[in-house]
DSSP file (Angstrom, degrees, kcal/mol; ACC not computed):
  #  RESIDUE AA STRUCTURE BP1 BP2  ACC     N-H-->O    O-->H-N    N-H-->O    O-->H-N    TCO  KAPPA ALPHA  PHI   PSI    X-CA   Y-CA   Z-CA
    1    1 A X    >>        0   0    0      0, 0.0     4,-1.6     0, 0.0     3,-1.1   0.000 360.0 360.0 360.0 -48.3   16.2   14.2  -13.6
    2    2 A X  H 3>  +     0   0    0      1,-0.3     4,-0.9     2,-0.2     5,-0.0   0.813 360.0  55.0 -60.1 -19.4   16.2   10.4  -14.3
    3    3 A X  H 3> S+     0   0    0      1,-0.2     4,-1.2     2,-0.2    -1,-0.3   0.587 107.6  49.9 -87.7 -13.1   18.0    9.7  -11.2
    4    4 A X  H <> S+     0   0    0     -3,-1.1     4,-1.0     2,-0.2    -2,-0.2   0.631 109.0  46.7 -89.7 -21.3   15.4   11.5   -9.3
    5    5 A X  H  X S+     0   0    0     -4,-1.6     4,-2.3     3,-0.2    -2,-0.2   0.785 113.1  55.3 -92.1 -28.2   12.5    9.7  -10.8
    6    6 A X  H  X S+     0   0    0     -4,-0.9     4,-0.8    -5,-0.3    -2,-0.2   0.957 112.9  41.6 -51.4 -51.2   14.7    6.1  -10.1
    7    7 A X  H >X S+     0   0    0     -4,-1.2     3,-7.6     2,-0.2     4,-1.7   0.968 119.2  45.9 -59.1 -82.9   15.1    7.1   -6.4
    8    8 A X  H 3X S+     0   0    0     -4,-1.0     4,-0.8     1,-0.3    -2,-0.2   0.766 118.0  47.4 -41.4 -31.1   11.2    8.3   -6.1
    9    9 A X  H 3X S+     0   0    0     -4,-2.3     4,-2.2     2,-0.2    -1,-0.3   0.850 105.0  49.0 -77.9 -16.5   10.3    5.5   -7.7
   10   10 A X  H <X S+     0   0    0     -3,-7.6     4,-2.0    -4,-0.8    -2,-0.2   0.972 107.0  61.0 -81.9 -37.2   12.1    3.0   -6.0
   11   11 A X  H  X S+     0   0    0     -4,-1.7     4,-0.5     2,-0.2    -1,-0.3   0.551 115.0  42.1 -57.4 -11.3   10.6    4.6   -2.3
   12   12 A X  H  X S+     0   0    0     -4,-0.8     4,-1.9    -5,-0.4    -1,-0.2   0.928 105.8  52.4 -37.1 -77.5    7.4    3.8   -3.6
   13   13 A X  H  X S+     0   0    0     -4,-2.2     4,-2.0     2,-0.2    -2,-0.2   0.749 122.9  31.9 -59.1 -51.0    8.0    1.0   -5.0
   14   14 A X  H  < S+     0   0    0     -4,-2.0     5,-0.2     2,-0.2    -1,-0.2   0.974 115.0  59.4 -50.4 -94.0    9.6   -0.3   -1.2
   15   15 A X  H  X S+     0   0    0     -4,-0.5     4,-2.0     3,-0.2    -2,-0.2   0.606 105.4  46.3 -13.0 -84.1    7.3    1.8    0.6
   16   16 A X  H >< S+     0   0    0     -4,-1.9     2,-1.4     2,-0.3     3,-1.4   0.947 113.2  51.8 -11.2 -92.2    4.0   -0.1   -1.1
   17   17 A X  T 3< S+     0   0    0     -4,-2.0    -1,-0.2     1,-0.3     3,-0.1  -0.834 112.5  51.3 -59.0 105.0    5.5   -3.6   -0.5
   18   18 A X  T 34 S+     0   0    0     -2,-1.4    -2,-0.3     1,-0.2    -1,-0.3  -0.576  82.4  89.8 -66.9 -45.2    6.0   -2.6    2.8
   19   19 A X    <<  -     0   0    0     -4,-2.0    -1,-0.2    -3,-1.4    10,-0.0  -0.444  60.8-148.1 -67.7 131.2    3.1   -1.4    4.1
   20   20 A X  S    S+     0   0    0     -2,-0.2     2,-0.6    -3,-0.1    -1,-0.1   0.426  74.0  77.4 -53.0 -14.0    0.7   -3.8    5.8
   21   21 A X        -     0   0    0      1,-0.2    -1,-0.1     2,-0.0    -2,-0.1  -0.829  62.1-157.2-131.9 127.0   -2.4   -2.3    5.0
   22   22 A X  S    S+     0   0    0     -2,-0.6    -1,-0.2     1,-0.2    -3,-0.1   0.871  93.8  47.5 -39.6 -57.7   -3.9   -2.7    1.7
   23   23 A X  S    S+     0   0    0     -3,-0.1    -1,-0.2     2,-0.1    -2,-0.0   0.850  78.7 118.1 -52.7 -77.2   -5.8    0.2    1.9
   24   24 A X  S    S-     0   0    0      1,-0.2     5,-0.1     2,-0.1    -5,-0.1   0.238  72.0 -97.2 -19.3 118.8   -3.3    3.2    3.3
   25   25 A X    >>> -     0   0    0      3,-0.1     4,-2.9     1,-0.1     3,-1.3  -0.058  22.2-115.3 -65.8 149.9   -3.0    5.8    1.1
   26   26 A X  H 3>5S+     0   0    0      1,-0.3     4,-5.7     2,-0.3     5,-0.1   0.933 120.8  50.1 -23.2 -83.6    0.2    6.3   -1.5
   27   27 A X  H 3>5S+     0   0    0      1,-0.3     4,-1.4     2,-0.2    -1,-0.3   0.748 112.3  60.5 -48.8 -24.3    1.4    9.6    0.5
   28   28 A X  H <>5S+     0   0    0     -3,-1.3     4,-1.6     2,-0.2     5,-0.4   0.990 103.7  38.4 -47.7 -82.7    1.0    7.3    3.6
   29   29 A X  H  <5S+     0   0    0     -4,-2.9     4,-0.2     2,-0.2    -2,-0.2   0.645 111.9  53.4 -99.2 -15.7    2.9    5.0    3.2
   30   30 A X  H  X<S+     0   0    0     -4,-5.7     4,-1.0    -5,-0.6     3,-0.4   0.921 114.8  44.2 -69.1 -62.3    6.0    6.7    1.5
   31   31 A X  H  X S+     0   0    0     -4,-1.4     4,-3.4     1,-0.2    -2,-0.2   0.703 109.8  53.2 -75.0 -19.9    6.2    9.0    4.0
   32   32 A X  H  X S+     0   0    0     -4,-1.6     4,-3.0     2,-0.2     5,-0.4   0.941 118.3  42.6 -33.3 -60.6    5.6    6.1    7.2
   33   33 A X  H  > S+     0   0    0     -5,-0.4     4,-2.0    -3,-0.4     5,-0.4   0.929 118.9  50.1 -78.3 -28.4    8.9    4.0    5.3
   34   34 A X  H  X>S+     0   0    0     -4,-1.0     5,-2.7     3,-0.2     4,-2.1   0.966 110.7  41.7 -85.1 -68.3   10.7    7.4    4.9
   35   35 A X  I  <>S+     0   0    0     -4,-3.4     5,-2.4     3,-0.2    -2,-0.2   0.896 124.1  39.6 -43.9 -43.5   10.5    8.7    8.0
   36   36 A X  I  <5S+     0   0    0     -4,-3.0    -2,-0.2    -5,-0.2     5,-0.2   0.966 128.8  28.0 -56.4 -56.3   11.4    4.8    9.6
   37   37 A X  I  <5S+     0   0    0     -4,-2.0    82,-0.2    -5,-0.4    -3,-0.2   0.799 134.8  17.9 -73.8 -37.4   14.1    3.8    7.0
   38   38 A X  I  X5S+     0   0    0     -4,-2.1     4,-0.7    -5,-0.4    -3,-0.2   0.861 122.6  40.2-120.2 -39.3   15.5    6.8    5.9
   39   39 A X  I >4<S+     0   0    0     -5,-2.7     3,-0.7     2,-0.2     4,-0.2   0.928 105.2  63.5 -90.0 -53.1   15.1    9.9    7.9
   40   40 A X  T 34<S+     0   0    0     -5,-2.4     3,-0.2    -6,-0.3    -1,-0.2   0.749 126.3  12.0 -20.5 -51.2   15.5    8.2   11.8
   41   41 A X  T 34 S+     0   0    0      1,-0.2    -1,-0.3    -5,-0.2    -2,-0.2   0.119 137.1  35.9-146.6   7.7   18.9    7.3   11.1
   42   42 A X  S << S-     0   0    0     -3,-0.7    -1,-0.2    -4,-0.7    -2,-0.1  -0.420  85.1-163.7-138.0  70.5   20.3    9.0    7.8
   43   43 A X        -     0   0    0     -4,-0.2     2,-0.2    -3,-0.2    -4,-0.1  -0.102  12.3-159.3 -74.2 158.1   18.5   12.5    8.0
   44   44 A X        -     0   0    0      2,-0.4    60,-0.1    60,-0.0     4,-0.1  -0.471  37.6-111.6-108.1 170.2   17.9   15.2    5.2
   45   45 A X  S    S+     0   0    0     58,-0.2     2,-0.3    -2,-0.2    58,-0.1  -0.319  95.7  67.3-107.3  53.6   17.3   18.2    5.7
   46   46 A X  S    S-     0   0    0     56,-0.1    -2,-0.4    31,-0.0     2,-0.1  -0.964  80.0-108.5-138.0 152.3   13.6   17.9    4.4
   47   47 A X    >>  -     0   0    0     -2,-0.3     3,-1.1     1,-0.1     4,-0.8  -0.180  24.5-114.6 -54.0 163.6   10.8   16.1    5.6
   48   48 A X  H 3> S+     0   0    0      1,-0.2     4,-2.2     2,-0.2     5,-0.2   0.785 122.3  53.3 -88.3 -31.4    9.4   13.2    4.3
   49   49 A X  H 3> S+     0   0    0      1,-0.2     4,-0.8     3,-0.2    -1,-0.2   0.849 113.2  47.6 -61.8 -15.8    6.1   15.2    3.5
   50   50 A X  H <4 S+     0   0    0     -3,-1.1     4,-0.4     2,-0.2    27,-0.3   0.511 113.6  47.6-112.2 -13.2    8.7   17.8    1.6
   51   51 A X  H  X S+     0   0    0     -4,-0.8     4,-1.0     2,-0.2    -2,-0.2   0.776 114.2  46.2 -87.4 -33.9   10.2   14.4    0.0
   52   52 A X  H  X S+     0   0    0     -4,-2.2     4,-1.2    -5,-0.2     3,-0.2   0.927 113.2  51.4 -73.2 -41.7    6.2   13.0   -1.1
   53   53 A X  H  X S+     0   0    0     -4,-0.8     4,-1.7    -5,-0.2     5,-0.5   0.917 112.1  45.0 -99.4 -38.9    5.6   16.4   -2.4
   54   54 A X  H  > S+     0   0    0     -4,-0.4     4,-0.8     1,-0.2     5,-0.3   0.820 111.3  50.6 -43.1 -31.4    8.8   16.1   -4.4
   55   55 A X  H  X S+     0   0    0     -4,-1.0     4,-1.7    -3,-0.2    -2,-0.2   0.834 108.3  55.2 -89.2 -29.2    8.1   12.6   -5.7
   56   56 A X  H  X S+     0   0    0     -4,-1.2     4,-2.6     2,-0.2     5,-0.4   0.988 114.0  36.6 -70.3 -60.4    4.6   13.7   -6.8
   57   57 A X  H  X>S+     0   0    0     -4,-1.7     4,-1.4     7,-0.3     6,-1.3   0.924 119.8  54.1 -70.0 -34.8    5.9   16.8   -9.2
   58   58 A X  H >X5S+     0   0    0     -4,-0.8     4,-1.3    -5,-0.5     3,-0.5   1.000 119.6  28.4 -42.5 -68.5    9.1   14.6  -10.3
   59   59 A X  H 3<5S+     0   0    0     -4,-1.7    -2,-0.2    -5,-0.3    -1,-0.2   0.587 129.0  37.9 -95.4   2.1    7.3   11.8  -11.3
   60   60 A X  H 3<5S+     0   0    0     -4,-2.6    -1,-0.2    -3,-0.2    -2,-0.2   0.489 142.3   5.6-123.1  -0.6    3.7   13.4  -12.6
   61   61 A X  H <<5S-     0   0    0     -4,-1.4    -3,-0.2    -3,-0.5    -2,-0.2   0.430  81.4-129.5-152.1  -2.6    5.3   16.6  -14.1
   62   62 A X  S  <<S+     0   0    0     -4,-1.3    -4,-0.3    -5,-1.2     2,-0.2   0.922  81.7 115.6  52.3  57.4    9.3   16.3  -13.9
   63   63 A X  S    S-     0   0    0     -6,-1.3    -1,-0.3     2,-0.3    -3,-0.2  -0.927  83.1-121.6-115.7 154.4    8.6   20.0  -12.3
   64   64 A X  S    S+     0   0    0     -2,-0.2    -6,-0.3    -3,-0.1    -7,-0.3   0.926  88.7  96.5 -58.7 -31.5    9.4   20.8   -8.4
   65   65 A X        +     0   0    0     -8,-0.2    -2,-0.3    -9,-0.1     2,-0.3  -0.033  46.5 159.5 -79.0 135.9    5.5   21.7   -8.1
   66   66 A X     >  -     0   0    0      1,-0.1     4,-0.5   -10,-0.1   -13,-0.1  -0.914  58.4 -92.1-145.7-176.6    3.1   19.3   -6.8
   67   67 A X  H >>>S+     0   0    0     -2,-0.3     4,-3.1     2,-0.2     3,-1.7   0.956 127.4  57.1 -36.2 -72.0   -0.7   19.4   -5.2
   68   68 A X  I 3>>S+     0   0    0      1,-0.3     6,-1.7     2,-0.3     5,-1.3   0.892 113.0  40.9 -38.3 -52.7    1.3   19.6   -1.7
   69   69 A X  I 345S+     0   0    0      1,-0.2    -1,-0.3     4,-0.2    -2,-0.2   0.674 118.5  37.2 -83.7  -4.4    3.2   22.8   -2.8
   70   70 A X  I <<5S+     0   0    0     -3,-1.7    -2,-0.3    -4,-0.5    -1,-0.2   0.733 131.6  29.2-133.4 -29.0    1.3   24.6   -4.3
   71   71 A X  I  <5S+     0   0    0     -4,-3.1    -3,-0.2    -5,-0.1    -2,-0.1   0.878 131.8  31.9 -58.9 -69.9   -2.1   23.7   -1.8
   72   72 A X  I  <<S-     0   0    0     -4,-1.0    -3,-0.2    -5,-0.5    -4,-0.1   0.455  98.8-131.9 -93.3 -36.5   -0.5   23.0    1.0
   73   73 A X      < +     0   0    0     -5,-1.3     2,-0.3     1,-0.3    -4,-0.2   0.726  49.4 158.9  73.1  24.9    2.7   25.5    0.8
   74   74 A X        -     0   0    0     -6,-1.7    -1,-0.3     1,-0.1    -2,-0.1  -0.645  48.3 -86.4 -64.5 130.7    4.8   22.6    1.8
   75   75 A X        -     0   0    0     -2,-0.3     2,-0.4     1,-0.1    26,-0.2   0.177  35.1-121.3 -34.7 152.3    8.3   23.3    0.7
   76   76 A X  E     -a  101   0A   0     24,-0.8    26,-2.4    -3,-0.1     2,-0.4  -0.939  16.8-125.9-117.2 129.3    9.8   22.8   -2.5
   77   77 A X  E     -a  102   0A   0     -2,-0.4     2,-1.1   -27,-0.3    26,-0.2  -0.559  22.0-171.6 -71.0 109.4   12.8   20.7   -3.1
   78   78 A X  E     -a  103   0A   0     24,-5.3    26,-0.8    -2,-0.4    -1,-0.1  -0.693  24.0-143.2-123.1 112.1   15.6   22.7   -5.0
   79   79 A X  E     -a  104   0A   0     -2,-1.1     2,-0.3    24,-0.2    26,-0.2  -0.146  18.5-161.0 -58.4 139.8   18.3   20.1   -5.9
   80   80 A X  E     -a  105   0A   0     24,-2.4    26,-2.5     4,-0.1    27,-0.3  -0.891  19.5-178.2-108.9 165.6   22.3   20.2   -6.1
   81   81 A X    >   +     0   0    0     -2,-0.3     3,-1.6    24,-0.2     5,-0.0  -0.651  42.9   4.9-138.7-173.4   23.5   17.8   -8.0
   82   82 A X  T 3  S-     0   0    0      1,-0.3     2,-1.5    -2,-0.2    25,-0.2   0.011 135.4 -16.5  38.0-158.1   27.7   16.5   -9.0
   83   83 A X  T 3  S+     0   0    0      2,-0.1    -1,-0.3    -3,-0.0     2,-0.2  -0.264 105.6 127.4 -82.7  48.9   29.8   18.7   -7.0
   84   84 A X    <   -     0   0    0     -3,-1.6     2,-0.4    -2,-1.5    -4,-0.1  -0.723  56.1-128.8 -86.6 155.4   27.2   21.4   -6.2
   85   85 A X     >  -     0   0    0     -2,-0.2     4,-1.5     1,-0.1     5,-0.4  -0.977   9.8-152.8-120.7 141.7   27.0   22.0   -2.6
   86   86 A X  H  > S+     0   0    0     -2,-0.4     4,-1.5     1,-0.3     5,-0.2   0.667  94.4  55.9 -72.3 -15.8   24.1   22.0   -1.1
   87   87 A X  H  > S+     0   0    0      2,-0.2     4,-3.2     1,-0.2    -1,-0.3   0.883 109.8  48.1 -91.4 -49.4   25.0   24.4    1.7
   88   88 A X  H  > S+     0   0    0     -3,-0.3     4,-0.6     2,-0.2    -2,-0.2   0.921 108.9  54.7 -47.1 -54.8   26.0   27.1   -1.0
   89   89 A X  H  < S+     0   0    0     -4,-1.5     4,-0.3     2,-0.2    -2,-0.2   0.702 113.1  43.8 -46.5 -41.5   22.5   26.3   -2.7
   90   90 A X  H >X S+     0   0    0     -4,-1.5     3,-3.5    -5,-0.4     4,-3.0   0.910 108.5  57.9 -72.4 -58.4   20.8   27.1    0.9
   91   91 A X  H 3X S+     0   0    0     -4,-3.2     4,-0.8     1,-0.3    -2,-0.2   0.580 108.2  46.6 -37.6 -18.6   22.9   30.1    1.5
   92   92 A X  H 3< S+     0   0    0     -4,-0.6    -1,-0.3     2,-0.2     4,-0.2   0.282 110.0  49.3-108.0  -4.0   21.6   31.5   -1.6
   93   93 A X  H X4>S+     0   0    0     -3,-3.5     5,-1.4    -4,-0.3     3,-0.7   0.693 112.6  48.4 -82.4 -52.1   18.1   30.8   -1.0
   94   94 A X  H ><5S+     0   0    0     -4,-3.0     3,-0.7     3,-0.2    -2,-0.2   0.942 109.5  54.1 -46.3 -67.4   18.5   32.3    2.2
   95   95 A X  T 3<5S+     0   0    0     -4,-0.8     2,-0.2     1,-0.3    -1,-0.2   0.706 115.3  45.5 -32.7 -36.6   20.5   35.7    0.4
   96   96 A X  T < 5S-     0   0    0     -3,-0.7    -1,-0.3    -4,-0.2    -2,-0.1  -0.484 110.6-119.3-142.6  84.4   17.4   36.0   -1.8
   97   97 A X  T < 5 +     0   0    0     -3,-0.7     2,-1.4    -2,-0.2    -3,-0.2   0.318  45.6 175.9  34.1  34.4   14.9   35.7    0.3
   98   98 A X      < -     0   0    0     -5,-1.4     3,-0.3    -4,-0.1    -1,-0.2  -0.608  14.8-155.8 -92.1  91.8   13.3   32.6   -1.2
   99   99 A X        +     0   0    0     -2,-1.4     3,-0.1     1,-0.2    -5,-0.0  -0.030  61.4  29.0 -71.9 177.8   10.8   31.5    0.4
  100  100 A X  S    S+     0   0    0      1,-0.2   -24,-0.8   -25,-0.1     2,-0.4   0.846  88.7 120.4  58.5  49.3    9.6   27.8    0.3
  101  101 A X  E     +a   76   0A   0     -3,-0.3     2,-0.4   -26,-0.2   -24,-0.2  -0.994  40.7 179.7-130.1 147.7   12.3   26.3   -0.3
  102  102 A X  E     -a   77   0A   0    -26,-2.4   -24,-5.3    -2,-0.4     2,-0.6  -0.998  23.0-133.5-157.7 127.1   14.8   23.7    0.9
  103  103 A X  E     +a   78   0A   0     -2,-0.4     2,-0.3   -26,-0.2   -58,-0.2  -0.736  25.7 168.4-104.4 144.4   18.3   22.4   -0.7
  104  104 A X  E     -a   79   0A   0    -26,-0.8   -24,-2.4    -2,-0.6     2,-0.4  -0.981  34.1-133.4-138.1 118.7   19.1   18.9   -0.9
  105  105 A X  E >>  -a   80   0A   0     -2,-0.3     3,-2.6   -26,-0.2     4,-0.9  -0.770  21.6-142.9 -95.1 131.1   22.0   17.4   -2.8
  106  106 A X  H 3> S+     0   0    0    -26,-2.5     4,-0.5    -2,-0.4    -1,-0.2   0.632 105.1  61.9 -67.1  -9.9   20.3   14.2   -4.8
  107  107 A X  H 3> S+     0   0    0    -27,-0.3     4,-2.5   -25,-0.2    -1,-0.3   0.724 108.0  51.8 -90.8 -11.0   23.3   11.9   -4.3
  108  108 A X  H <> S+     0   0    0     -3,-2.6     4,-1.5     1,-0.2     3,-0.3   0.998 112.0  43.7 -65.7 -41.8   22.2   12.6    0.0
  109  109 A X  H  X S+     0   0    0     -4,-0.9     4,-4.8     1,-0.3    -1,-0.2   0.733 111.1  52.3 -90.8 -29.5   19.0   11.6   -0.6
  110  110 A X  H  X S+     0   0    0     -4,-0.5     4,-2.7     1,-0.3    -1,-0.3   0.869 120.6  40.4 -81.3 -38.0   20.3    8.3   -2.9
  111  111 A X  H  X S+     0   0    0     -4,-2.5     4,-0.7    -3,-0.3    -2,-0.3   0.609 107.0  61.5 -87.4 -15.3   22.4    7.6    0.2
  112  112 A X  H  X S+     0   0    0     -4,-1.5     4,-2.1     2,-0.1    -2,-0.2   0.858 116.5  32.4 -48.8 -79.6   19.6    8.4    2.4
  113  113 A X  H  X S+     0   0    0     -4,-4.8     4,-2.3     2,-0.2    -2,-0.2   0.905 111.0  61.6 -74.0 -30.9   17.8    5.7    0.8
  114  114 A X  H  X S+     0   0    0     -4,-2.7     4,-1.8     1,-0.2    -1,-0.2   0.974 112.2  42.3 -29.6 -61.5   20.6    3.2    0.0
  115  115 A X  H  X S+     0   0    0     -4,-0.7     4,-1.9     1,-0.2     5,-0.2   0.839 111.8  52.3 -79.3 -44.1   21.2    3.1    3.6
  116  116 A X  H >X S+     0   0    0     -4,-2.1     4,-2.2     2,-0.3     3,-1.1   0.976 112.7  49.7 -46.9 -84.3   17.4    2.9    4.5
  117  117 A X  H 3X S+     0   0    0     -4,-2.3     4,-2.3     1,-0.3     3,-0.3   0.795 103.3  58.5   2.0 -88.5   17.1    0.0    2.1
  118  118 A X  H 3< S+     0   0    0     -4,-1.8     4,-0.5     1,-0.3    -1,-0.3   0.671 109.1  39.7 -33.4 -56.8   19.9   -1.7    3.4
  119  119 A X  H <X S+     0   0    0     -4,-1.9     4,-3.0    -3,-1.1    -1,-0.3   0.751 111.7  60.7 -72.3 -18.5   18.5   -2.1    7.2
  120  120 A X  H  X S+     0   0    0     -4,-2.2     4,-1.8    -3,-0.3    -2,-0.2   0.797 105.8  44.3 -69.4 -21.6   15.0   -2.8    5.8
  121  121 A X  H  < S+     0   0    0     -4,-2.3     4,-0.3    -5,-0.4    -1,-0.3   0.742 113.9  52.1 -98.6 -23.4   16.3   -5.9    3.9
  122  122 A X  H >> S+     0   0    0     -4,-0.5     3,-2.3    -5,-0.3     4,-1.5   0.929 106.4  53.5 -64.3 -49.0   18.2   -6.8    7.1
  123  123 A X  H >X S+     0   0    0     -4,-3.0     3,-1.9     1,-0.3     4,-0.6   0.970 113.3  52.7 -43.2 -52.7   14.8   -6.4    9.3
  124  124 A X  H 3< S+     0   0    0     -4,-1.8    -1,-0.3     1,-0.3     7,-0.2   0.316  99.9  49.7 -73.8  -2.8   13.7   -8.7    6.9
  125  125 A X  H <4 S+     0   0    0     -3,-2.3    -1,-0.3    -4,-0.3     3,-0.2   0.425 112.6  51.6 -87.0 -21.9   16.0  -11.3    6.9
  126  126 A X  H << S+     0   0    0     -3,-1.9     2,-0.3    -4,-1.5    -2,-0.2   0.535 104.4  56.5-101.2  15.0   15.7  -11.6   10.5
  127  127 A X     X  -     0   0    0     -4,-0.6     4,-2.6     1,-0.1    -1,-0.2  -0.800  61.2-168.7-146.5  96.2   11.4  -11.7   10.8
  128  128 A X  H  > S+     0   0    0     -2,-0.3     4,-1.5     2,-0.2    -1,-0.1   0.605  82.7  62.0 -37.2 -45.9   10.3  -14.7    8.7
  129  129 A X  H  > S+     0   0    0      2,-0.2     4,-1.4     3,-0.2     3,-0.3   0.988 105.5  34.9 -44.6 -81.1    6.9  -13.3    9.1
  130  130 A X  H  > S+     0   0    0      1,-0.3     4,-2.3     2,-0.2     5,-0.3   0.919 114.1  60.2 -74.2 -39.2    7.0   -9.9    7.5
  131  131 A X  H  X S+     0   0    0     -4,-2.6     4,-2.4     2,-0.2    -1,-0.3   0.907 100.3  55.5 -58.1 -43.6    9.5  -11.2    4.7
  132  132 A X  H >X S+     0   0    0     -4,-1.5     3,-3.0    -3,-0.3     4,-0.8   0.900 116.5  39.5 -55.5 -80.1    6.7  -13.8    3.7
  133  133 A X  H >X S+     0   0    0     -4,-1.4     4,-2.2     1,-0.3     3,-0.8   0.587 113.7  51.2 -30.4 -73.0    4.4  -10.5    3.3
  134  134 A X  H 3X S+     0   0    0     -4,-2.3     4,-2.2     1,-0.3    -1,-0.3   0.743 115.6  44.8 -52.3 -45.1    7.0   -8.5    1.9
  135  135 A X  H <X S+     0   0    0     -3,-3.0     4,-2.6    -4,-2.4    -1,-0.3   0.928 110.4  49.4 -63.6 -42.9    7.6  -11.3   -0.7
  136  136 A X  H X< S+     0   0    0     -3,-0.8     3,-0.6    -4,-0.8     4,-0.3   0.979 113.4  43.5 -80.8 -68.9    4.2  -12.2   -1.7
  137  137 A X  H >X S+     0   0    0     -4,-2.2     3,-2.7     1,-0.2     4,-0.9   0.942 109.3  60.4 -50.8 -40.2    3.0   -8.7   -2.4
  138  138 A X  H >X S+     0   0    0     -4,-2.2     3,-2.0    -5,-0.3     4,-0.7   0.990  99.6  63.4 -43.9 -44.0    6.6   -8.0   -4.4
  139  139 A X  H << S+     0   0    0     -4,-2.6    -1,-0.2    -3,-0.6    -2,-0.2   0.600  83.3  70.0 -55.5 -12.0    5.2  -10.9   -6.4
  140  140 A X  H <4 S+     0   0    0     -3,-2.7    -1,-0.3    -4,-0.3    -2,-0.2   0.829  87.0  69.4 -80.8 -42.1    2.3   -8.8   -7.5
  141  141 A X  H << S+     0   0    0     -3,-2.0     2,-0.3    -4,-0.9    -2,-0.2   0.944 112.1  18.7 -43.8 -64.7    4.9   -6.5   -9.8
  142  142 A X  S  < S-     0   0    0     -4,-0.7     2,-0.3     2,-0.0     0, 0.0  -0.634  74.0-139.9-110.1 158.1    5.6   -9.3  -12.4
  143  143 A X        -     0   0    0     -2,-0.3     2,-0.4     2,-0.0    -3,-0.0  -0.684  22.8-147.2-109.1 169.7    3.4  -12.7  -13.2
  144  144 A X        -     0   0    0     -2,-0.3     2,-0.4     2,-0.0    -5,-0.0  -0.998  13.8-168.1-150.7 131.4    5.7  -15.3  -13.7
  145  145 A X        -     0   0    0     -2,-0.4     5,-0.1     0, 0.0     2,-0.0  -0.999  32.0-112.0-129.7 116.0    4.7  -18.1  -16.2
  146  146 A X    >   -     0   0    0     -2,-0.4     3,-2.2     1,-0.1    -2,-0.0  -0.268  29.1-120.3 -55.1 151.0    6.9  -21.4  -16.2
  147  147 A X  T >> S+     0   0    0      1,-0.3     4,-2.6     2,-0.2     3,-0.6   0.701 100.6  73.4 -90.3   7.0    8.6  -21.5  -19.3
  148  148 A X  H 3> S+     0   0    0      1,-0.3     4,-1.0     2,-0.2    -1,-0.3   0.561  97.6  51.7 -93.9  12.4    7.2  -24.8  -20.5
  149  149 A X  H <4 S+     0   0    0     -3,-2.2    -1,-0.3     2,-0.2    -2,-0.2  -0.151 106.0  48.0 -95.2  36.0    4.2  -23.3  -21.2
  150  150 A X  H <> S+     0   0    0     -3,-0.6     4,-3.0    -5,-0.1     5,-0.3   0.367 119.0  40.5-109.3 -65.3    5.2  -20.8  -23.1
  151  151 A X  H  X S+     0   0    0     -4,-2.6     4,-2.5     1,-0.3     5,-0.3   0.933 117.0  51.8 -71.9 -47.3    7.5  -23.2  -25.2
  152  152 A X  H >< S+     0   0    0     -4,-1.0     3,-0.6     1,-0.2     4,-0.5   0.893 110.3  48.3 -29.9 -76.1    4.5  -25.8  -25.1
  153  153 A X  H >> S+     0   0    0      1,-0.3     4,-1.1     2,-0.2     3,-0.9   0.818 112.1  49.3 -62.9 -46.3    1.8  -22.9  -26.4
  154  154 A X  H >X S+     0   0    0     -4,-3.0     4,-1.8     2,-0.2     3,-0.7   0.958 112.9  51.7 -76.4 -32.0    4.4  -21.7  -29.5
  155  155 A X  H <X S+     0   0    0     -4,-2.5     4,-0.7    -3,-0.6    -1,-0.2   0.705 115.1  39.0 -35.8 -28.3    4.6  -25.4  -30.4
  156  156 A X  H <4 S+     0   0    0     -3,-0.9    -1,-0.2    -4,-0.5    -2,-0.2   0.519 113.8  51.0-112.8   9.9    1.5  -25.7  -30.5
  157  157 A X  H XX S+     0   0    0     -4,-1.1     3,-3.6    -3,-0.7     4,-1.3   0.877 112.0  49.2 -79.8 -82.5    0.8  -22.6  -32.0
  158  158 A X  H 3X S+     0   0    0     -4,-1.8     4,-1.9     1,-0.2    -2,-0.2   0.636 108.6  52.9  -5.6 -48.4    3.4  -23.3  -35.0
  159  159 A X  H 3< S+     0   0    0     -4,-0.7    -1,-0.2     1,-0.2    -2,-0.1   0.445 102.2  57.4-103.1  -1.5    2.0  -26.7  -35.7
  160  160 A X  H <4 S+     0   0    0     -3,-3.6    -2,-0.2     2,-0.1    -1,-0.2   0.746 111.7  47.6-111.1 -20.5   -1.7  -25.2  -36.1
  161  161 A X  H  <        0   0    0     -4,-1.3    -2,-0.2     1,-0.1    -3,-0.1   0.886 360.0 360.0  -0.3 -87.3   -0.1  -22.8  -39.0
  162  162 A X     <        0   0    0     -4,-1.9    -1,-0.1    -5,-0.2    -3,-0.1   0.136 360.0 360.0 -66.0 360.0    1.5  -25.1  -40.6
């Protein structure tokens, strides 16, 4: 489970600084960077709407269930994980009949996005453009304070104590 809320969070987290438009919803713009980054060229066998409805019940109820599945009947993700195989784990949702469901092994999905990752930080070394973007919204995560005003402000905190 923690490795599954690391991954979903970090395709947010990517996904957000990536997108161009302020505006464009959450569910947007993961699946937009999921489908480009991850699915084109490393593919699951889920969708990226079946990965967004995953990332919602992971990371707002650490259940498979989200809005999307239970609304929407979009599949539900049912992980293997270590040396499960995901193919046995379909074969057995197919064998009883389960519908709405879809196997995935979490270390594809981690390699899925590695890889994704990995040409997106290339695009971006080679377009000067979109990497200033990319940077300057990353920058929104943390504030950054030089640290002689921090050591300035406890000096002067200290000496109005004392």
């Amino acid at each position: 489970m923690p490795a599954l809320v690391l991954i979903y969070t970090a395709i947010d987290t990517v996904s957000w600084i990536a997108s161009e438009d302020e505006n464009r919803l959450v569910g947007e713009s993961f699946e937009a960077w999921v489908d480009k980054w991850m699915l084109s060229k490393y593919p699951l066998p889920c969708t990226s709407e079946e990965l967004y409805a995953a990332r919602c019940g992971i990371l707002h109820t650490l259940t498979p269930n989200s809005r999307l599945t239970d609304k929407k009947g979009v599949r539900r993700i049912a992980y293997a994980t270590g040396n499960a195989n995901q193919t046995d784990l379909e074969e057995s949702i197919r064998l009883l009949e389960y519908p709405g469901l879809v196997a995935v092994h979490v270390d594809d999905i981690f390699s899925s996005f590695r890889h994704g990752f990995e040409d997106f930080i290339e695009m971006l070394e080679k377009d000067p453009t979109i990497k200033d973007l990319f940077t300057q919204k990353a920058s929104k995560h943390f504030a950054t304070m030089d640290m002689s005003i921090v050591s300035d402000f406890l000096a002067s905190a200290k000496k109005g104590r004392g």
